[in-house]
Every structure is written in C-alpha cells, then in structure tokens.
C-alpha positions in Angstrom: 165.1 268.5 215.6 162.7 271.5 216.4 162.1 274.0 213.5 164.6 276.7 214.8 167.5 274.3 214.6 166.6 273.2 211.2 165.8 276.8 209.6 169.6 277.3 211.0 170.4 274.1 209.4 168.9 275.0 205.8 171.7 277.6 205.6 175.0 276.0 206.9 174.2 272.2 205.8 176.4 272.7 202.4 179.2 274.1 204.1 179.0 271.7 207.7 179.5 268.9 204.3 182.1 270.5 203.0 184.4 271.1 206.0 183.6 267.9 207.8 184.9 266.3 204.4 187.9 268.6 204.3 188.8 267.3 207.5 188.7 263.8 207.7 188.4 263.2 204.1 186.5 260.4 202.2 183.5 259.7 204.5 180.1 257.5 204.0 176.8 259.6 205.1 176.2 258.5 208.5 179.9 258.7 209.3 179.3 262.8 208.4 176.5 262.6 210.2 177.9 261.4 213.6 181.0 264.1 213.3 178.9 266.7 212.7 176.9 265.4 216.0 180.0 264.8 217.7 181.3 268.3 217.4 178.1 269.7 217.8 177.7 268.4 220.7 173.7 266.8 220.3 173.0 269.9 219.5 172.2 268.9 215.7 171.2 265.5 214.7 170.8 264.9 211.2 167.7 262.5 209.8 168.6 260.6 206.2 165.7 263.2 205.0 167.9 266.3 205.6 171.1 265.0 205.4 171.3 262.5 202.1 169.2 265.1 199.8 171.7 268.0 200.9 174.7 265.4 200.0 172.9 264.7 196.1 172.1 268.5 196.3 176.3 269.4 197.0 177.3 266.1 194.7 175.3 267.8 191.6 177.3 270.9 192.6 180.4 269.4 191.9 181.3 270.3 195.1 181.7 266.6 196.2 182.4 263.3 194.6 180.4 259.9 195.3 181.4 256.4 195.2 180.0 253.2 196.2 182.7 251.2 198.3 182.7 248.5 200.9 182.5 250.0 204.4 184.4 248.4 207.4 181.4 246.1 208.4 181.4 244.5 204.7 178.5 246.8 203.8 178.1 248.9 200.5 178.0 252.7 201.2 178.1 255.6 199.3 181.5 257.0 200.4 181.7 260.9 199.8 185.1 263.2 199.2 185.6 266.8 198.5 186.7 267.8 195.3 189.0 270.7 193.6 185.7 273.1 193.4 184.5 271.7 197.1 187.9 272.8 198.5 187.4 276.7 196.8 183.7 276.6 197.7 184.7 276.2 201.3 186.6 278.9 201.3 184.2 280.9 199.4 181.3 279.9 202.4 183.5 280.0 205.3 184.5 283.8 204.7 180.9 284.4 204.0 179.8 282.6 207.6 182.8 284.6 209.4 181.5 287.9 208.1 177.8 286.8 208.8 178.8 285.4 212.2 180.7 288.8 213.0 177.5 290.7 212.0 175.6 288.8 214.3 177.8 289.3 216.9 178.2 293.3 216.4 174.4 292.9 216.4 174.1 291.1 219.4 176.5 293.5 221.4 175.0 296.4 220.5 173.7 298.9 223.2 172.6 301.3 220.9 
C-alpha cells in the first residue's frame, strides 16, 4: 500500500472495523481483512502490521470484543464482534465521515 492510501487508512481503520463487524457479525482478522478488500475493490489491502494493532487498539476501546475459537479449517483464531459501545461508536464515526465526506465534496466542487 503506497503512503497516500495508508495516511487515508490511519483515519477510517476504526470505523471500516466497526461497520464490517456490524455487518456480518463475529469475524476472525483476516476474514475482516478480505471484506474490507472485497468491497474495496483492491483498492486497500491490509498487512497484519496495520490491521491486528488497530483491532487490539478498538478491543482496548471497548469498542469490540475478542475470543479465541476454532475457525472452519480446525484452526484457532481470534474471532472479533462488536459490542453495545461498538454499535454507538459507529454511529458516532459514521455521522462524523458523512459530514467530513460532504465537506470534501462542497470543497471539491467549488468554482469559487
């Protein structure tokens, strides 16, 4: 991932977590990161580096809960599911990313 994708990524990580878990629900780490690759597109692909200290980083939160299961290939995995203050936090961020978002766009349009 180049820098400009990742200085983008420093500030929407938490909440691309949070959603993607709102979603699908209870999810090991690579199994976020593939969805959020999937509906990116490619356009972001997460390393362990980025993604698993953001997870311990959203866990410590409170945001998200952790717990070592069994995964469908009879491996042990950290399995990761949003919690009561997860769910408000995501509302919280996602009306702060629509009124960021619109800025931007206002911003971008502008021919003055």
């Amino acid at each position: 991932m180049d820098s400009s994708k990742s200085d983008v990524l420093q500030g929407t990580l938490d909440l691309m977590i949070l959603k993607t878990l709102d979603t699908l629900g209870e999810m090991h780490g690579w199994g976020i990161a593939q969805r959020i690759r999937q509906v990116s597109k490619d356009l972001l692909q997460l390393n362990q580096g980025t993604l698993y200290p953001a997870l311990l980083r959203v866990e410590q939160k409170g945001w998200i809960r952790a717990e070592w299961k069994i995964t469908e290939n009879n491996r042990r995995a950290k399995y990761y599911a949003l919690t009561k203050d997860g769910k408000k936090q995501l509302v919280a961020e996602t009306a702060e990313w629509e009124r960021f978002a619109g800025f931007m766009t206002r911003l971008l349009e502008s021919t003055e």
